[in-house]
C-alpha positions in Angstrom: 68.3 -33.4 -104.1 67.2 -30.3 -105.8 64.9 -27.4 -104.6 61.5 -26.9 -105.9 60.1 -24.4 -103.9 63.3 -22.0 -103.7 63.9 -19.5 -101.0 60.7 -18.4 -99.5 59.3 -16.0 -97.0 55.9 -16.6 -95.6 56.1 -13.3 -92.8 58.6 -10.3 -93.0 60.9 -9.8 -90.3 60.0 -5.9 -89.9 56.3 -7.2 -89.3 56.8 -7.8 -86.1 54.9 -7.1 -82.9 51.2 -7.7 -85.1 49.1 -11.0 -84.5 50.2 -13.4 -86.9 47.4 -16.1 -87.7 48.2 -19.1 -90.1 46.4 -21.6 -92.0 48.3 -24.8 -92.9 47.4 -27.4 -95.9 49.8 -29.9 -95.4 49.8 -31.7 -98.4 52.8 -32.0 -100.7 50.9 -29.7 -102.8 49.3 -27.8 -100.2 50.6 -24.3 -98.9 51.1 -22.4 -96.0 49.3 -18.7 -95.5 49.7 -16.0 -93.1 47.6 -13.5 -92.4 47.9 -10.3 -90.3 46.4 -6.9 -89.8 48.6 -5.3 -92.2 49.3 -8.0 -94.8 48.7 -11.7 -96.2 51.5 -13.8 -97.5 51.1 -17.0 -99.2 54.2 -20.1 -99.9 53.7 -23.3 -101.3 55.0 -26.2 -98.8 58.2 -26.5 -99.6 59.5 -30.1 -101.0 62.7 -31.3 -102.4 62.8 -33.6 -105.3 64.5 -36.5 -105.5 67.3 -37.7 -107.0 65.9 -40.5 -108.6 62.1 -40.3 -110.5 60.0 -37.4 -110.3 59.0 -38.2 -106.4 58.9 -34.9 -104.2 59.5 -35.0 -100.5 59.3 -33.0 -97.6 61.9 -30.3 -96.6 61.6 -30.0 -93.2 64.3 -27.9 -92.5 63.1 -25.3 -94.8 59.2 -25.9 -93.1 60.8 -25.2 -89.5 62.6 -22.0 -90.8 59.2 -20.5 -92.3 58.0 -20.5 -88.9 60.5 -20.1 -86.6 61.7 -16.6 -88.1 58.4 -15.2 -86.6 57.4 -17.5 -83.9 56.6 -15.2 -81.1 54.2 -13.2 -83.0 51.8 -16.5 -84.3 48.6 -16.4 -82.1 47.3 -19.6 -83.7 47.8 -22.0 -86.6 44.9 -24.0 -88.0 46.8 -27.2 -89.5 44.0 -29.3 -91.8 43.2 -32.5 -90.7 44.3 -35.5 -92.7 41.1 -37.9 -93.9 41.2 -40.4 -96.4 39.3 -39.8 -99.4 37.7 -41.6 -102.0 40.0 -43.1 -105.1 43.0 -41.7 -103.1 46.0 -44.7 -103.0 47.2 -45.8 -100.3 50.7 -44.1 -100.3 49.5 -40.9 -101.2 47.8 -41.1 -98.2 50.1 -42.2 -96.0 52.5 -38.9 -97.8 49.6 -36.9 -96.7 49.4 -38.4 -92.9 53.5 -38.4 -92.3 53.3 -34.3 -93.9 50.1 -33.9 -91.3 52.6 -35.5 -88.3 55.6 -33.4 -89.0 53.6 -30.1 -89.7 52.3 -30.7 -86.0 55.7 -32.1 -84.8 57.7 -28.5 -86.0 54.4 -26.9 -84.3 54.9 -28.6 -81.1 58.4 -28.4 -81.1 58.4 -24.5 -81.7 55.8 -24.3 -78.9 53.6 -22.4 -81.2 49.7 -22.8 -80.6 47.7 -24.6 -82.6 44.3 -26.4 -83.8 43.9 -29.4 -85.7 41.0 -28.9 -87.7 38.4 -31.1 -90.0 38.1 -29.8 -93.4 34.3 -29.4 -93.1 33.9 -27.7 -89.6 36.6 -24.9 -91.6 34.3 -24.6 -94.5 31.0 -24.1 -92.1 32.5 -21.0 -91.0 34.7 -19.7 -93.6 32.7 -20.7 -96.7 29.1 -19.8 -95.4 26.6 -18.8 -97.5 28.7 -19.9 -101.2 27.5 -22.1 -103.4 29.3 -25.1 -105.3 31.6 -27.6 -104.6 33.8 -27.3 -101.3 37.3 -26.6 -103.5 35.4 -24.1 -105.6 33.6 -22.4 -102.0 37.2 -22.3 -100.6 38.4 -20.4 -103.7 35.9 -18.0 -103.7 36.2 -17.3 -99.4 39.7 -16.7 -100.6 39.6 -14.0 -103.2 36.8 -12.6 -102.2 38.0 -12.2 -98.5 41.4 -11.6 -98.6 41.5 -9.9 -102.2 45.5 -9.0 -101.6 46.3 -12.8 -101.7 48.4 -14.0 -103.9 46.8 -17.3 -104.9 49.2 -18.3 -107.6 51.7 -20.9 -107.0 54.9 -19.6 -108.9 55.1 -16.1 -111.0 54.9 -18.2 -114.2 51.6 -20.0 -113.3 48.3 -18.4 -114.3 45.8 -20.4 -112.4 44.8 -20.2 -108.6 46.4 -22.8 -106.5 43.9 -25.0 -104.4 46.4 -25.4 -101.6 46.7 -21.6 -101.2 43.0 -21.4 -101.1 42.6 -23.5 -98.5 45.5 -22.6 -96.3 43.9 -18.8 -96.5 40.9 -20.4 -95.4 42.4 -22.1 -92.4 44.5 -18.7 -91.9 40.9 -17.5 -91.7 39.5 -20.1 -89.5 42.7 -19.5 -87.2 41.3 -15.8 -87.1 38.1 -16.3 -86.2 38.3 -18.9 -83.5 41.2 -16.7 -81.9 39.2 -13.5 -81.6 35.9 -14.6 -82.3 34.6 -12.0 -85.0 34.5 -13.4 -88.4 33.4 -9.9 -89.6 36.8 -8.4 -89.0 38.6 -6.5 -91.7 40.7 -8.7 -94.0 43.9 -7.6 -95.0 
């Protein structure tokens, strides 16, 4: 197995001792975002391809270390809900269910807090008062509130990444159901 995703930090170690909040999309092309009073750090989810095809998987070792290095300092995590949708096969959805159930195992086993939320009770908060589709709403709550955010997937890529998007909006979510002011400054 190779490594697609490289070595990645989702929260510095020196930034400590701040309230961490983090939005989860846990597809295999979803992303993780944290955001905090003095910065907001995006990764993708980190897979590992396999040896065989072009198939990605999850690396759950590498998902656990994202989080543990910073554990004490997470207030909440808001970890989309899995749905089926429309078109969507049935083993991409069952990929999308098993990354749902071991996001929320590595949670509970880390003992950090968190939320399992529906996409559209996210987007009735976050994405208020936008227009257009929900993926195009979520991208817009993203750059226009958190305007430090990082929304590309790699260095070389030159497009937003929807996964990023919505995990800043879950980050955001997390946020505002922990201290209940959505109108707090975004970092």
């Amino acid at each position: 197995m190779t490594d697609l995703a490289g070595e990645q930090e989702l929260v510095r170690k020196e930034s400590s001792s701040f309230p961490i909040y983090i939005g989860i999309d846990p597809g295999l092309d979803g992303a993780i975002v944290a955001l905090c009073p003095t910065f907001v750090k995006s990764c993708v989810v980190p897979t590992l391809k396999q040896e065989k095809g072009s198939k990605r998987m999850y690396d759950v070792p590498e998902m656990v270390r994202l989080l543990k290095a910073n554990v004490k300092d997470i207030v909440l995590v808001a970890l989309e809900k899995g749905r089926a949708a429309p078109g969507q096969g049935v083993t991409s959805m069952f990929r999308f269910g098993y990354g749902c159930g071991l996001w929320e195992g590595i949670l509970a086993g880390l003992g950090i807090p968190y939320v399992i939320v529906h996409p559209n009770t996210w987007q009735k908060v976050v994405c208020v008062g936008l227009s257009g589709e929900a993926k195009s709403r979520a991208m817009q709550a993203a750059s226009s509130r958190l305007p430090k955010l990082n929304m590309r997937k790699s260095d070389r890529a030159s497009t937003p990444h929807q996964g990023i998007a919505d995990a800043a909006c879950l980050a955001l979510y997390s946020r505002h159901i922990s201290i209940g002011n959505e109108a707090q400054s975004d970092a």
